[in-house]
C-alpha positions, 0 to 999 in steps of 0.5 A, spaced: 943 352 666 946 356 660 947 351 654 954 351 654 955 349 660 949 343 659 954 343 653 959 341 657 957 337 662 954 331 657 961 332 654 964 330 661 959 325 663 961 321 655 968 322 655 968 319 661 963 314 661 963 312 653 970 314 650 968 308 644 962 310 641 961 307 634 954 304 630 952 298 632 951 296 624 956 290 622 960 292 616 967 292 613 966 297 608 963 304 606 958 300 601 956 295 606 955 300 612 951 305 606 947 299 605 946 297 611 944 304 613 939 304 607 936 299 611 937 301 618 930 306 616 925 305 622 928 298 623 933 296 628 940 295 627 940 288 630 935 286 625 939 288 619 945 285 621 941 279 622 940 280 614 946 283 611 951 277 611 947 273 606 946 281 603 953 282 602 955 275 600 950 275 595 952 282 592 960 283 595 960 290 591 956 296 588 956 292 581 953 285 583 947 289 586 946 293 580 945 288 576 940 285 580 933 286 581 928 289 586 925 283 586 930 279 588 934 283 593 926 284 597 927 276 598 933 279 602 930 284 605 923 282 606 923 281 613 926 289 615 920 295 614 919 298 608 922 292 604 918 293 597 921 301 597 928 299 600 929 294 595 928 299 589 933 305 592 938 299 594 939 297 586 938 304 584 943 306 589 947 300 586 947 302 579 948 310 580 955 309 584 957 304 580 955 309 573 957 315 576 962 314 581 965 308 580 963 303 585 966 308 590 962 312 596 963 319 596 965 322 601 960 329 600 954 329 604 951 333 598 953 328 593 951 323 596 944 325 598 943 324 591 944 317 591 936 313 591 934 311 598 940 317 601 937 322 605 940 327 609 941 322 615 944 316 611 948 322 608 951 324 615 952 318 617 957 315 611 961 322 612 962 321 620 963 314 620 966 312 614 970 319 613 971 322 620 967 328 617 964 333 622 958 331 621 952 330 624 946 324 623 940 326 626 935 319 627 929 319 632 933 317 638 937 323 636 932 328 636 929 325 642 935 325 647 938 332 644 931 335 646 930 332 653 936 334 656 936 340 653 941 341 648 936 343 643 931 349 643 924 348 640 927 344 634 921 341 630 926 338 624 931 333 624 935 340 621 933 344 626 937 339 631 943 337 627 944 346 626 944 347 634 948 340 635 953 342 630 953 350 633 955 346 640 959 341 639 966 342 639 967 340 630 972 334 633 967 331 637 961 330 632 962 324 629 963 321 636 958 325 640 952 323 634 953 315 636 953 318 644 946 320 643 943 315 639 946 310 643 945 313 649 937 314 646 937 306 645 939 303 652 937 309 657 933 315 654 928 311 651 921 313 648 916 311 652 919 309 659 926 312 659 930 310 664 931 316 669 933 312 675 940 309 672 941 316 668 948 319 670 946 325 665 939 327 670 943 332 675 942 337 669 938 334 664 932 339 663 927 333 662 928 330 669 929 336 672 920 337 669 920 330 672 921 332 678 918 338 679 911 335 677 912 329 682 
């Protein structure tokens, strides 16, 4: 099967079965969802939003998180992965988008890579959701769907990924086609048992295809 024709399938399949897609992370704001996007790193979404109303009632805006501490945000964050290091990023990030941008998220993916604990990803993520940029995130679930079904070619990073995604993918549906795969990664083609049998994508899905072959 040609690429853009799989392309085209899952696209399909999605719109049908999926219109609505959108994060699984609560908030109400850019600056809310970026924290929450900062802590979504190897911890799920149900556990950060577990934390975050404490977080966010706490520290409402960028300017009272600046004022803070590491020490006291991990008391927030302490039971989400990695809480010494995210705490130090979140009153970081706090500090420079309350200096430098005026307690306002940007809206570039390059400019906002340069906020502490905001890599490519977490950029991406706040350009779609909250700009509705063309725009595609790329996390674990991501770059696993993309490679099974066969959407991607030997991709070996996250960039290798978003780059043929962005190709593929019509510009208008990448902000929603980013939430189709990871959800779709988090219910159905999970990592270590993927749900093949109730998958509606099997009938040209390259991986399900080897299954079937090696059964």
């Amino acid at each position: 099967m040609l690429k853009k024709e799989r392309y085209h399938k899952v696209i399909d399949y999605f719109q049908e079965h999926m219109p609505v897609a959108k994060t699984e992370l609560d908030y109400s704001n850019p600056y809310e969802l970026l924290v929450a996007v900062i802590l979504s790193a190897q911890c799920t979404d149900k556990r950060v939003n577990m934390m975050t109303p404490a977080i966010f009632e706490r520290f409402p805006t960028a300017n009272e998180m600046a004022e803070s501490t590491p020490e006291e945000i991990f008391t927030y964050i302490k039971s989400c992965s990695y809480p010494n290091n995210k705490s130090k990023h979140l009153v970081g990030m706090a500090k420079m988008l309350t200096d430098e941008f005026g307690g306002i998220v940007p809206n570039d993916v390059k400019v906002l890579q340069k906020l502490p604990g905001v890599g490519r990803k977490t950029a991406n993520v706040i350009a779609s959701v909250v700009y509705e940029k063309p725009a595609m995130a790329v996390d674990t679930h991501v770059f696993r769907v993309a490679a099974r079904i066969g959407l991607t070619t030997n991709s070996k990073t996250p960039l290798d990924t978003e780059k043929q995604l962005v190709k593929y993918f019509p510009e208008e549906l990448l902000p929603v086609a980013h939430h189709w795969l990871i959800l779709h990664g988090r219910y159905v083609c999970m990592a270590r048992k993927p749900k093949c049998g109730r998958c509606g994508l099997k009938t040209f899905c390259r991986y399900y295809e080897k299954e079937m072959e090696n059964a």
